[in-house]
C-alpha positions as CSV (number, residue, x, y, z in Angstrom):
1,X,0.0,0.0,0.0
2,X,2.9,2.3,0.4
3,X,4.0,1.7,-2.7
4,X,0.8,2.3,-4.5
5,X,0.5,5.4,-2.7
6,X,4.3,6.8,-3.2
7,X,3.6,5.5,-6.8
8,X,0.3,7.8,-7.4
9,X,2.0,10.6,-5.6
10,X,5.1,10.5,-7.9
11,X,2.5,10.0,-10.8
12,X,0.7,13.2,-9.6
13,X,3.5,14.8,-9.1
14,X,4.9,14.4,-12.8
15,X,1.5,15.5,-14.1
16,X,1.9,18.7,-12.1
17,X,4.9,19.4,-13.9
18,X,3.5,18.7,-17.5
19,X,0.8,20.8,-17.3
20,X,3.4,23.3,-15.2
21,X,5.1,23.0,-18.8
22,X,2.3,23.6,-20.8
23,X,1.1,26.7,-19.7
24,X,5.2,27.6,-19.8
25,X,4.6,26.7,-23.4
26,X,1.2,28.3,-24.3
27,X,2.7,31.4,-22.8
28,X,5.9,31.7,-25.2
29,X,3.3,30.4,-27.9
30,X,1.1,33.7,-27.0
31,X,4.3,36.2,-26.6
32,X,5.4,34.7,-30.1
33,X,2.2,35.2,-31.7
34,X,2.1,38.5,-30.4
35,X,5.5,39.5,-31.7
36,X,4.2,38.2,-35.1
37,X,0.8,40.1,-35.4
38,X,2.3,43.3,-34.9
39,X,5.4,44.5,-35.4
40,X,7.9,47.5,-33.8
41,X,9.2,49.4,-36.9
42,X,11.0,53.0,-35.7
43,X,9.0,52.8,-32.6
44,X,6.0,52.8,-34.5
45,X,3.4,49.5,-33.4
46,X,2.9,48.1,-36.9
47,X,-0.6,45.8,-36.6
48,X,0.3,43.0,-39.5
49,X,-2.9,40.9,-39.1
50,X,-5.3,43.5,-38.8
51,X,-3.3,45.9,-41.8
52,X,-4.1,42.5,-44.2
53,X,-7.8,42.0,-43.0
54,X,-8.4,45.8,-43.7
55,X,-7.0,45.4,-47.5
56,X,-8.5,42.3,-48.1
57,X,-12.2,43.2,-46.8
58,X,-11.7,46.8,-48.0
59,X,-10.0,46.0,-51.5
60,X,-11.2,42.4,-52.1
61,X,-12.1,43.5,-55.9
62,X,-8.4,44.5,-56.6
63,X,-7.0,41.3,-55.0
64,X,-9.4,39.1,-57.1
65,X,-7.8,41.5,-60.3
66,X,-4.3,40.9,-58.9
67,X,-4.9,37.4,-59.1
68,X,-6.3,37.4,-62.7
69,X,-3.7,39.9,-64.0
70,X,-1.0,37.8,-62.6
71,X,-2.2,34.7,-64.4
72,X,-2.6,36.5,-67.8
73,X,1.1,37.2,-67.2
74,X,1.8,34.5,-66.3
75,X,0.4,32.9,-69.7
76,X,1.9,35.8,-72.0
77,X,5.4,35.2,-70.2
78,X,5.1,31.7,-71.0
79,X,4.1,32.5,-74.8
80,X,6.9,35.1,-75.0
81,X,9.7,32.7,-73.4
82,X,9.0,29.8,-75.7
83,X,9.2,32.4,-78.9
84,X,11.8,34.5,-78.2
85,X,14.0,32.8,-75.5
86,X,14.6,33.4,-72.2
87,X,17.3,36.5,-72.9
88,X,14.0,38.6,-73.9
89,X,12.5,38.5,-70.6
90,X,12.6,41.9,-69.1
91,X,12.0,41.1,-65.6
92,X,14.9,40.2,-63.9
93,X,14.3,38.2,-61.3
94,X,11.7,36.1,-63.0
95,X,15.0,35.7,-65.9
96,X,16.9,34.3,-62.9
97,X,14.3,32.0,-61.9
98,X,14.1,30.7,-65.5
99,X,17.3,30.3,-65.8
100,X,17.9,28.6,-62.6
101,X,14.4,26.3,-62.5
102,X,13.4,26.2,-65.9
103,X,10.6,27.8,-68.1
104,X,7.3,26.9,-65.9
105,X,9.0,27.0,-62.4
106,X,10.4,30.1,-62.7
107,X,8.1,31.7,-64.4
108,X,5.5,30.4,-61.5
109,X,8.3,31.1,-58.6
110,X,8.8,34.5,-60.1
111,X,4.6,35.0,-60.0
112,X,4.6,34.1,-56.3
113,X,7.3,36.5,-55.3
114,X,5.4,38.9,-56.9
115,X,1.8,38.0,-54.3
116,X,4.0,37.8,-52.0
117,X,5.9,41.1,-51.9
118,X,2.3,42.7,-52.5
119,X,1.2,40.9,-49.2
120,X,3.9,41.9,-47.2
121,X,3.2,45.7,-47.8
122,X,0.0,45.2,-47.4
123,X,0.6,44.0,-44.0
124,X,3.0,46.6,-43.3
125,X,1.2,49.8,-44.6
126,X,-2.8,50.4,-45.0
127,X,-2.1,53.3,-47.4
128,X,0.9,52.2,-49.1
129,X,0.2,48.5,-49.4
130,X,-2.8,49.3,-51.6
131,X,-1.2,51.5,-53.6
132,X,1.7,48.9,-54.0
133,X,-1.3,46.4,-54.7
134,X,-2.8,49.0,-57.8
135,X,1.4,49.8,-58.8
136,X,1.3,45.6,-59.5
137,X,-1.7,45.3,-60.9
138,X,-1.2,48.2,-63.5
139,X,2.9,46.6,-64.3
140,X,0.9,43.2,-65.1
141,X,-1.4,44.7,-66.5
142,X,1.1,46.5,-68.9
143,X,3.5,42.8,-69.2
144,X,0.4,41.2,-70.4
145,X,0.2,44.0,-72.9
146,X,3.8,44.1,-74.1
147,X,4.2,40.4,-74.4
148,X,0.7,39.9,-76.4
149,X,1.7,42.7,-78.9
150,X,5.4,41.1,-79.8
């Protein structure tokens, strides 16, 4: 019986200590995510989450012609590459990406940097982010243009 009861007390005693850890953890999990959702940028409290809510409820319409501008692009660039060759691909880091994954992949990898720079000032600036989103928009735009026409 002593056993048993130095045994359960031991067992209690390590289940203390988990969920002692687990709150330890849930804590750094919170200060992390905190960190994360808003940023300190020239002592200025930068709300990322709440900055890319606001553009995509606000500006939902120019994301959704983001998207479709970037896949016309997309399909002109590929049109473009496979007549004229790689070396007549003005944008230069989508040329890298060709060079260095192929036709499709960099074509594609070059495509996602391109969402993902617009995301990331959208998360950084309300103001600025959406004009960066309109800036893309209207260079795609223009890409899908140029390539079309040549």
């Amino acid at each position: 019986m002593y056993f048993t009861l130095l045994y359960f007390v031991k067992t209690d005693y390590s289940l203390v200590n988990q969920i002692m850890a687990f709150r330890q953890i849930e804590s750094c999990r919170r200060r992390l995510d905190q960190r994360i959702l808003s940023m300190k940028i020239l002592d200025e409290k930068v709300p990322i989450k709440e900055n890319l809510a606001f553009s995509l409820k606000r500006y939902w319409y120019l994301w959704l012609i983001l998207l479709v501008t970037i896949l016309f692009d997309y399909l002109s660039t590929a049109e473009f590459v496979s007549k004229y060759g790689i070396k007549a691909e003005a944008n230069l880091i989508t040329r890298f990406m060709m060079h260095t994954f192929g036709h499709d992949t960099g074509n594609m990898m070059g495509k996602l940097l391109q969402i993902l720079s617009v995301i990331c000032m959208a998360c950084l600036s309300r103001r600025i982010g959406n004009f960066f989103l309109l800036f893309v928009i209207i260079i795609n735009s223009w890409a899908t243009i140029v390539n079309s026409i040549s």
